[in-house]
N, C-alpha and C positions, 0 to 999 in steps of 0.2 A: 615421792619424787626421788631419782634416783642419785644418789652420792654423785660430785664432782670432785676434782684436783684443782686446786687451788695454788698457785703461789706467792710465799710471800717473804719480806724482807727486814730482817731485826735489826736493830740496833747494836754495834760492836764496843766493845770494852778494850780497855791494852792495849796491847800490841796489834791486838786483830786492829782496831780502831785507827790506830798510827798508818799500817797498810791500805785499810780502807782508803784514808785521808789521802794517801799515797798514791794509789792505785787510780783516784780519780780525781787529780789536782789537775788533769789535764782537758776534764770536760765536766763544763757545769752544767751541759745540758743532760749528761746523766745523772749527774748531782743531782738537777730538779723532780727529773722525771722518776728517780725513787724516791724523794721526798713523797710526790703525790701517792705514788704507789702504797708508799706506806699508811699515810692517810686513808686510804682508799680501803684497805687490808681495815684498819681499827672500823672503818666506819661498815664491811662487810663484816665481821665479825659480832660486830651492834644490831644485825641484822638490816642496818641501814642500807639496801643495795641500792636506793634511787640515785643519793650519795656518796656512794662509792661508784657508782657509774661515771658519775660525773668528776671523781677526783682522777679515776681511772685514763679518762678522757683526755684528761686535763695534762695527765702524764704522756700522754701520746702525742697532743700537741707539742710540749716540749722535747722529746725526741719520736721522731717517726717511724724509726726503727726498734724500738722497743716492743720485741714481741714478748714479755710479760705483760705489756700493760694491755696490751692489745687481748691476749689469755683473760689477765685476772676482768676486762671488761667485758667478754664474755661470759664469764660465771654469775657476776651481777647480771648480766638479761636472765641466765637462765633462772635465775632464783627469782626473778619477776614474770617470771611465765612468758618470757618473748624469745619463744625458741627460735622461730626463722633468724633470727637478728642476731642472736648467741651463736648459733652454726655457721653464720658468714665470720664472726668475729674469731673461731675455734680453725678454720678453716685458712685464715690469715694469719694464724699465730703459727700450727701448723708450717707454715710456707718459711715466715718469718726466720724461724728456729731452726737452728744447727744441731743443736743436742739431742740426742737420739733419744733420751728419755720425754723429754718437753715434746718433742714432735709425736710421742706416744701419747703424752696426756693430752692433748691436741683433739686426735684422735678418739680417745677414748669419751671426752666431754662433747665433740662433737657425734657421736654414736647415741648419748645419753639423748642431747637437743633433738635430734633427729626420730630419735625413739617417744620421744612426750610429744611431738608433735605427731605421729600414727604414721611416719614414713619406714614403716618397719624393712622394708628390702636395704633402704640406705642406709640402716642404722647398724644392720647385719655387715653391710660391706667394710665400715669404719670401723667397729669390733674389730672383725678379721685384722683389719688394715695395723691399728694399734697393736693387738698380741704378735704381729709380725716384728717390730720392734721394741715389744717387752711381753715376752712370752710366759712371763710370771706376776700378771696382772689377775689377779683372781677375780677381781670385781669386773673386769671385763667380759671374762671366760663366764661368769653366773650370766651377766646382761647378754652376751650373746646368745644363749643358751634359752634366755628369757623372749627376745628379741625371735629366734627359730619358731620357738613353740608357740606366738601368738601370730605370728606368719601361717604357719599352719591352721592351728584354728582359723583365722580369718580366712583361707583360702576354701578349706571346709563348708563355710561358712557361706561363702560366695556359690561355690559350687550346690551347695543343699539350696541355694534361693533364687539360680539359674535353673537348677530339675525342677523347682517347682514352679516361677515362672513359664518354660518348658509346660510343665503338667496344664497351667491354668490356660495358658494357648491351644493347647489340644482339645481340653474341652470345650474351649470358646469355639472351637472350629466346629467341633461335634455339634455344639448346639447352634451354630448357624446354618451349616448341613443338614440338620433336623427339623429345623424350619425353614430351609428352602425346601425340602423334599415334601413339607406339610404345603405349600404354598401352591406347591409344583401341582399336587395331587390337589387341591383346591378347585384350583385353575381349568384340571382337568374332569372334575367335577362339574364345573357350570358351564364348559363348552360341551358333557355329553347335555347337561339340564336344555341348553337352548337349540342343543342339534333333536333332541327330542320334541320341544316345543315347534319347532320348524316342521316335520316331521305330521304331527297332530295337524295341523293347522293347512296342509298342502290337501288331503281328501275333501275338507270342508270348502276350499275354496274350486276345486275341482266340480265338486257336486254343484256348487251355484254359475257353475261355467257350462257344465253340462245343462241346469235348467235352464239358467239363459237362451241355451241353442234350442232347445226346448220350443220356447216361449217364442223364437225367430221365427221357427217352422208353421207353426199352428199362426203367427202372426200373419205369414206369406200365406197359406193355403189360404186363408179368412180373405185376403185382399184378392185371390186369381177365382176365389169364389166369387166376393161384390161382381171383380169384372163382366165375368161369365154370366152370372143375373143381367149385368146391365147390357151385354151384347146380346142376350135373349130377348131382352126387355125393345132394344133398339129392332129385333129384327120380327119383332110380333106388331111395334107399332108401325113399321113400315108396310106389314102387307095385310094392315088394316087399314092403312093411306090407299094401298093399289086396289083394295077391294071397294073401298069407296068410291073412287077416280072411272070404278068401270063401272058401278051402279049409275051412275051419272049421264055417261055417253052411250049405256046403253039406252 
């Protein structure tokens, strides 16, 4: 994980102490709110940072403008791996702060948050953003530096698994094409199979159309035949009626 800025607040001695007391006789609510900080500092140094989240917290309730406490609460998420919630928190310290240092380290820890979470374009812009107000940040200038080069790879990276995507489209197309062209030519296999069967099948029934007519003809003659017998037959028995009818009266 990558280094953060931290800040924090000691305890004074003498004179400093006297000033201290001095300096803030006129608000106890900053009084309180570095008490917790301080707390907050022992119990992140204990590695305690649930704990110190919450003394941090606890300090911001008591003044609301305190953008250290609002910072140092920040740093406990990120050391509990809750980067989104550390880079809102680095993000408002940031804002909070006047000093152009503090507003750098702001910046820089939000670059880090931002960088563990895989937002590498955003973590590049906050880099940048920090060495613009402390251009002598060497951990920044390594993380930036760090932050480019896996930009890179990842975009490589993307791009090599769009070509090949890409590629496997292509050949999914090939071989749909090459199986509608099998399909196609199929198809046009069993309409020659049944235009030949059609084909086959048209002389046989021709031929039994032709006997048919056949079998009409010789039907008819056989019937203008009987007739013809029977009008013979009629006209042999009649003029054996007349020859009888005259044997008679002669």
């Amino acid at each position: 994980m990558f280094n953060i800025l931290h800040i924090k607040y000691f305890k004074l001695s003498g004179s400093f102490l006297m000033f201290f007391l001095l300096w803030f006789s006129g608000s106890l609510f900053a009084q309180a709110d570095r008490k917790f900080i301080r707390q907050g500092n022992r119990e992140y140094e204990k590695e305690k940072y649930s704990e110190s989240e919450i003394s941090y917290r606890r300090a911001i309730d008591k003044n609301k403008s305190s953008g250290d406490a609002v910072f140092n609460s920040g740093d406990a998420l990120y050391r509990q791996k809750k980067f989104e919630d550390a880079g809102k928190q680095f993000i408002e310290s940031h804002r909070m702060n006047e000093d152009k240092e503090k507003k750098s380290a702001s910046l820089y820890n939000l670059g880090n948050s931002l960088l563990m979470a895989d937002k590498l374009k955003e973590s590049i812009e906050a880099y940048k953003n920090s060495l613009k107000l402390n251009p002598g940040n060497m951990e920044a200038k390594y993380n930036l530096a760090y932050a480019q080069d896996m930009l890179k790879k990842q975009e490589n990276q993307q791009q090599q698994q769009q070509q090949q995507q890409n590629k496997d489209n292509q050949d999914q197309k090939k071989d749909q094409d090459k199986q509608e062209d099998k399909n196609k030519d199929q198809n046009q296999q069993d309409q020659q199979q049944q235009d030949q069967q059609k084909q086959d099948e048209n002389p046989q029934q021709q031929q039994q159309q032709e006997m048919s007519k056949e079998d009409a003809e010789r039907l008819l003659n056989a019937i203008a035949n009987d007739e013809k017998n029977v009008q013979e037959k009629v006209k042999l028995a009649k003029a054996a009626k007349e020859r009888v009818k005259t044997l008679k009266n002669w």
